[in-house]
C-alpha positions, -999 to +999 in steps of 0.1 A: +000+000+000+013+038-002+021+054+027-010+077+023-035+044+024-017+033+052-023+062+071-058+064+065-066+026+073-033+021+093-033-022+098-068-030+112-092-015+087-124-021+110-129-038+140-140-075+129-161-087+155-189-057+148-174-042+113-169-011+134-148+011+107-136+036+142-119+017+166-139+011+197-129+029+228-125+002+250-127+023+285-118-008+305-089-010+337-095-046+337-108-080+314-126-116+324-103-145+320-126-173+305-109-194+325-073-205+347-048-204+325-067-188+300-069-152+286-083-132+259-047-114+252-060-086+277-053-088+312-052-055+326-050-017+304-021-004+318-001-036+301-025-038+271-052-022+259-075-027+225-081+006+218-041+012+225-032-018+203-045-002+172-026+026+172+003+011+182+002-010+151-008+016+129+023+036+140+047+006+135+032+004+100+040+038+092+073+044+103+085+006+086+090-010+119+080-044+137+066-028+167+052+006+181+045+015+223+018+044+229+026+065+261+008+090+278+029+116+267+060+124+247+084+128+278+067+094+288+079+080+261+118+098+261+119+085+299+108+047+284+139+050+260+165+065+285+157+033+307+170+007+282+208+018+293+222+019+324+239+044+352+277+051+339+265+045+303+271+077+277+247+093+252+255+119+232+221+142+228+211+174+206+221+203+222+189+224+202+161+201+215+131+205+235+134+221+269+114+196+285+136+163+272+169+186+283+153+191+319+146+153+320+177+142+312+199+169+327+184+174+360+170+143+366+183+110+352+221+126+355+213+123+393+212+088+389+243+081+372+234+085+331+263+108+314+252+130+285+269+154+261+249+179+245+264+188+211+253+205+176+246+169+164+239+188+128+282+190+127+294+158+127+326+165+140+308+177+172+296+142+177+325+124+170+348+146+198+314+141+223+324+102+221+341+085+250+344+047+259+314+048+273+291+059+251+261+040+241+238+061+222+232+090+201+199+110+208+189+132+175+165+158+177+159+162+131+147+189+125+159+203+157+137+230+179+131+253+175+164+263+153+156+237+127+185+224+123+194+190+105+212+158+117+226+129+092+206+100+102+224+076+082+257+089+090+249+088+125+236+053+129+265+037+108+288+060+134+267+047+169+267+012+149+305+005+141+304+011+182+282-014+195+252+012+205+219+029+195+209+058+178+173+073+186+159+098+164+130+123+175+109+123+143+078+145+156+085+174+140+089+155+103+063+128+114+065+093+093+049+110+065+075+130+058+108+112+075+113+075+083+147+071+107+142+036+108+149+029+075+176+055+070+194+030+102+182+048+131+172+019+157+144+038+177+124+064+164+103+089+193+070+107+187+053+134+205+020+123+194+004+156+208+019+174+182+015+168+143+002+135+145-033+141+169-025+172+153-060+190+168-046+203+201-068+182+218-051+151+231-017+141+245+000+110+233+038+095+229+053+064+210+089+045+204+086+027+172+115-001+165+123-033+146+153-047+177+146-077+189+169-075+217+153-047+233+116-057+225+106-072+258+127-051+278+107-021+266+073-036+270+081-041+306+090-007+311+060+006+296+040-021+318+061-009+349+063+021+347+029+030+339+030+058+320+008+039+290-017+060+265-055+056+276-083+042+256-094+073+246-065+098+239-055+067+218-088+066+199-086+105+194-042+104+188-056+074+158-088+098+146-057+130+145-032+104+123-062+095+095-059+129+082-017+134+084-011+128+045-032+160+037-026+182+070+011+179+066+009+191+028-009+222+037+015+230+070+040+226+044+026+251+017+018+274+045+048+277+064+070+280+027+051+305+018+051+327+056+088+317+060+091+337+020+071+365+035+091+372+068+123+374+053+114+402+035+103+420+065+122+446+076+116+440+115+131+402+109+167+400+107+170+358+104+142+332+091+152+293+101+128+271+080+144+237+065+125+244+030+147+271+016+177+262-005+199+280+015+194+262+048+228+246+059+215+213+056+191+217+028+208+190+007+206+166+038+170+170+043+165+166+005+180+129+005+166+115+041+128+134+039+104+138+017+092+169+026+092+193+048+070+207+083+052+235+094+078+250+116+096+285+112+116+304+134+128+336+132+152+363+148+135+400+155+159+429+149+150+445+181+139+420+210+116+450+223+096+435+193+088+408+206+068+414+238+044+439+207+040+408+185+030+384+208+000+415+221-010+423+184-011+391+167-052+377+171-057+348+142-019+332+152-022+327+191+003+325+222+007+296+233+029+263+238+029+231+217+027+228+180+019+210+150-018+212+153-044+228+126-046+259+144-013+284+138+005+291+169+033+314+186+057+307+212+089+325+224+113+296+233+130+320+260+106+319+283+083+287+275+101+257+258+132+263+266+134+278+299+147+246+313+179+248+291+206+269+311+222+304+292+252+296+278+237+265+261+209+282+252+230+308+237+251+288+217+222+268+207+209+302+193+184+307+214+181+337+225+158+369+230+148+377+201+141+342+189+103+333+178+088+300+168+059+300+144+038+263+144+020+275+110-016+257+106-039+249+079-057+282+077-055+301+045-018+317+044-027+351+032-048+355+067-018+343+081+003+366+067-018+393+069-022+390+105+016+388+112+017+423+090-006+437+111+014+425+145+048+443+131+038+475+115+010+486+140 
């Protein structure tokens, strides 16, 4: 099937028993065993649940791999992965990545003995200094956020390979439509499912998608112990959001090229970071490991007094955190994503003041664009 029939119908086209074509929300903590020593493949919904299982599957389909876990949330499942190693064991991360994965792993699995270097993984060189004996896995953030920069997946994973560990690629902000890390040599791929997949705003959701046998049951007892699973019904909704992908990520696409086009001919705008234009460091890169592009542009103000104005003016884009939903959003990394991350590496990240992150939707672009005009000028 193409990849845009597999997103529609993901693997179970209807539900057999009734010919249900929407998955059934099967609201359920717990399930009767017909007998001892006897089960209907559900036991209890924290380990598995229906609902859960087909999106699970129709995640694995997607992104080419044998198997797929649904977490609560995105953090869920980056805190899943980071327990597949051990305390002493090294992993080189993305220095530009989310906030909240940095304050995770910084401040809170370092305590307990996991080392991490945080490097521009978009300069290979960078990686290959990070490395020590130690090291066990490179975490990639591709495009990065918010400065959109690119990582060599391949490259990467033959690197981490030759060494005996694991690369792990963050794929939300590409999604599987666009990007498949997994079959570019990336062993894990990570989702935020809140963002372009559910893609409404509405729901919260997380998933590791992998083919590696040896680490198959480890991770399934993780998610089992651990407990941060996806419910029945952000699982239903996260599966209703993915149906629609093909054609939301086309349109976040045309949108943001053309708003990214428009702000760097703004006076007020001194840098636009948006993977689609031919001058983009990595532009070559992302032309041989995607197939596309996202809706995500950043851009430098001229003046950081600016920014406090825009973020007031602006009424069709709106302030607030997350992204990758239909609706067109604004968020100033400084102070919300990436408040976690301290100065100097937020600095050298590029982060700084006058940075601002546009999640462009699917509304018509010249609104869009109209309303950032009317946001700058006054």
């Amino acid at each position: 099937m193409h990849l845009e029939t597999n997103i529609v119908r993901g693997a179970d086209y209807f539900e057999p028993r009734t010919g249900a074509l929407a998955a059934p929300i099967y609201q359920s903590a717990s399930f009767r065993h017909p007998g001892l020593g006897e089960s209907t493949g559900f036991d209890y919904s924290r380990v598995c649940n229906p609902t859960r299982g087909v999106v699970e599957r129709a995640m694995a389909l997607m992104e080419g791999g044998k198997w797929a876990l649904a977490f609560a949330t995105g953090m869920g499942a980056i805190s899943a992965m980071v327990k597949v190693f051990a305390p002493g064991d090294h992993i080189i991360v993305s220095e530009d990545l989310y906030g909240g994965s940095y304050r995770l792993l910084h401040d809170y699995y370092a305590n307990y003995g996991f080392l991490f270097s945080f490097v521009d993984t978009s300069d290979f060189s960078k990686i290959v200094g990070a490395t020590r004996p130690e090291t066990k896995a490179i975490f990639i953030e591709t495009p990065s956020n918010p400065m959109m920069k690119v990582s060599d997946i391949r490259r990467c994973a033959e690197y981490i390979h030759t060494r005996g560990g694991l690369l792990v690629t963050d794929n939300t902000f590409c999604t599987p439509y666009f990007q498949n890390p997994l079959r570019l040599g990336s062993d894990f791929v990570i989702h935020s499912g809140t963002k372009y997949l559910a893609g409404h705003n509405d729901t919260l959701s997380g998933f590791i998608v992998h083919s590696n046998e040896d680490y198959g049951e480890k991770l399934l007892d993780i998610q089992k112990s651990e407990g941060a699973s996806l419910s029945p019904f952000d699982a239903f909704l996260t599966l209703r959001g993915i149906k629609t992908l093909a054609l939301r990520m086309e349109r976040h696409q045309a949108n943001a090229e053309r708003v990214a086009q428009w702000l760097r001919a703004q006076p007020q705008v001194e840098k636009v970071f948006y993977t689609g234009f031919p001058d983009h460091p990595q532009y070559e890169l992302s032309q041989r490991q995607a197939r596309g592009h996202n809706g995500m542009v950043s851009f430098y103000v001229k003046d950081a007094g600016d920014v406090a104005t825009l973020l007031k003016r602006l009424k069709l884009i709106l302030f607030a955190e997350s992204l990758g939903g239909v609706e067109s959003l604004i968020t100033y990394p400084l102070v919300q994503t990436h408040s976690a991350i301290p100065e100097s590496m937020r600095l050298s990240a590029g982060v700084n003041e006058r940075l601002v992150r546009l999640s462009i939707g699917i509304e018509h672009p010249d609104d869009l664009i109209a309303d950032l005009a009317q946001a700058m000028t006054g």
